[in-house]
C-alpha angles and dihedrals in degrees: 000000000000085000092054091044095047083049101052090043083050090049102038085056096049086052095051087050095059094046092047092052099046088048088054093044092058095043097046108036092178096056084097085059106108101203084051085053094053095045093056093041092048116104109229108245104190114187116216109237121267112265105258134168091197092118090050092049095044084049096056116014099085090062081068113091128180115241127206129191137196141200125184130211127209111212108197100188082063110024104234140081144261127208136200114194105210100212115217143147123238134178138239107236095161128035088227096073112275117144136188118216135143125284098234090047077079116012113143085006117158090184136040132179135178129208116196116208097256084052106268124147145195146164111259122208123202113251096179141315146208128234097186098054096024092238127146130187116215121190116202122191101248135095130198087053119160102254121200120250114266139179126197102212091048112149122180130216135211100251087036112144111238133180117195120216131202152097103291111196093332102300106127129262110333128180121207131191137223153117133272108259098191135346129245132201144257105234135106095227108122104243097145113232086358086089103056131068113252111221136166091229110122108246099182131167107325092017080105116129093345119128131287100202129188115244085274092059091256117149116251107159148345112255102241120166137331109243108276115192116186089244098096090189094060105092117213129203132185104001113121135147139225137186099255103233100249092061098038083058095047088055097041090054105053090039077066102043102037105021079249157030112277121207137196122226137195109168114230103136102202128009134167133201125252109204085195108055088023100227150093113286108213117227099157130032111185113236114243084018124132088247086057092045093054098042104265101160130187108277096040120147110207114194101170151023126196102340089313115119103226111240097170144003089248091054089051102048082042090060097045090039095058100036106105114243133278080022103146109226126195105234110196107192133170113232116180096338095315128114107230133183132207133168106217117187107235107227120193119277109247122225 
């Protein structure tokens, strides 16, 4: 009895097949069509699309112009001249025409000019520049320019992928690719390469003051110098330095605004910080200096400014450095065990 059921369910099935297939048949011609049949048998092996940073670099790459400058050199025994052309990079902020480069892209030039990636070209003239940072700000004569994406609030992190932009020897527009190594700082304080932001990515000859942009095309920096050292036999790889954003944009601003960059200045030459008592040790006071002037005295412990508690060294001169002068600042200092306060007029830091 099982045997007979097992049969007739075998049978019943195979039934149901065959009908199943003629009406699909009928209903679907082109099912005998192999290529119909692979194509429903294939598995569907999508590959995902290759890494690329081409929609960063189209978004941002026309807002970086080649810069040539020229000085020109009188020479008096022949009476002719000689001139030298200084290749660098820069980059649009403004769609008016200012434009951030190095210092030293256009430093004793007699001549700048400027070439826009769809050929374009115009005289530049100088509106101010920085020692300390090696920026310059160049205006052109033009309106309607490609500027390159900012945000105010960008912050860099060490690991962050970065591509550098510019104009190396001459070649044309390159983009090279690396990380941030370390991260630098926004304030205006002078604390040498403390100040840039340290990346992998190769600034060569004419690298000089172009744009070092995030994987979304975004600004984070100016492209400034590769690490020298005076040993000329040790040979260095990977360590360049850029202007982080923030500060690029603080200088630019008041180039603009004040044909320079104005510092504050306090005068204490070398200070450490002291975790226990959480302020600034004093080892150095400049003579004729405002923190002469308002009884700041070797051994000092300043702990806060302004109202400000001190964290570091680099958050103190921050704060100084970036105070207007002949802006009066509460100083509160610990001196042999007293608190103390003093008011100090903060005078501009002459370069």
């Amino acid at each position: 009895m099982k045997l007979q059921s097992t049969l007739k369910y075998f049978f019943n099935s195979i039934s149901y097949g065959v009908l199943f297939a003629i009406v699909l048949l009928l209903l679907k011609p082109n099912l005998t069509d192999s290529a119909f049949i692979s194509q429903l048998f294939s598995i569907d092996k999508k590959t995902s699309p290759p890494l690329s940073y081409a929609k960063a670099v189209s978004i941002a790459s026309p807002a970086v112009v080649n810069i040539y400058s020229e000085d020109i050199m009188a020479n008096p025994s022949y009476g002719d001249s000689a001139r030298t052309t200084t290749l660098g990079s820069g980059v649009i902020m403004d769609s008016n025409g200012y434009i951030l480069t190095n210092l030293h892209v256009i430093q004793n030039a007699d001549l700048i000019h400027v070439v826009l990636q769809n050929g374009q070209q115009f005289p530049a003239q100088i509106i101010g520049f920085d020692q300390i940072t090696d920026l310059a700000v160049l205006k052109v004569n033009a309106s309607n320019l490609p500027t390159i994406p900012q945000k105010s609030n960008q912050q860099s992190l060490a690991g962050d992928i970065v591509l550098a932009i510019g104009n190396p020897l001459n070649l044309g527009q390159t983009v090279t690719q690396g990380i941030i190594s370390a991260t630098g700082r926004s304030g205006l304080s002078n604390t040498s390469y403390l100040n840039f932001l340290q990346m992998d990515a190769a600034i060569n000859e004419g690298n000089s003051g172009g744009a070092l942009i995030n994987s979304n095309g975004v600004l984070v920096g100016i492209n400034s110098r590769k690490f020298t050292k005076l040993n000329p036999q040790l040979n260095i790889q990977g360590i360049f330095f850029a202007v982080p954003y923030q500060l690029a944009a603080k200088i630019m601003h008041q180039i603009i605004e004040n044909g320079r960059v104005v510092r504050g200045w306090l005068g204490i030459s070398t200070a450490q910080y002291s975790s226990s008592s959480k302020g600034l040790i004093v080892e150095e006071v400049s003579p004729n200096s405002p923190a002469q002037a308002g009884d700041i005295r070797i051994g000092d412990i300043v702990y806060q400014i302004n109202g400000q508690n001190i964290t570091t060294i680099v958050q103190a001169l921050d704060i100084v450095a970036e105070t207007k002068p002949n802006t009066n600042l509460l100083f509160k200092l610990y001196r042999q065990g007293k608190t103390i306060e003093t008011n100090i007029t903060i005078v501009e830091l002459s370069n």
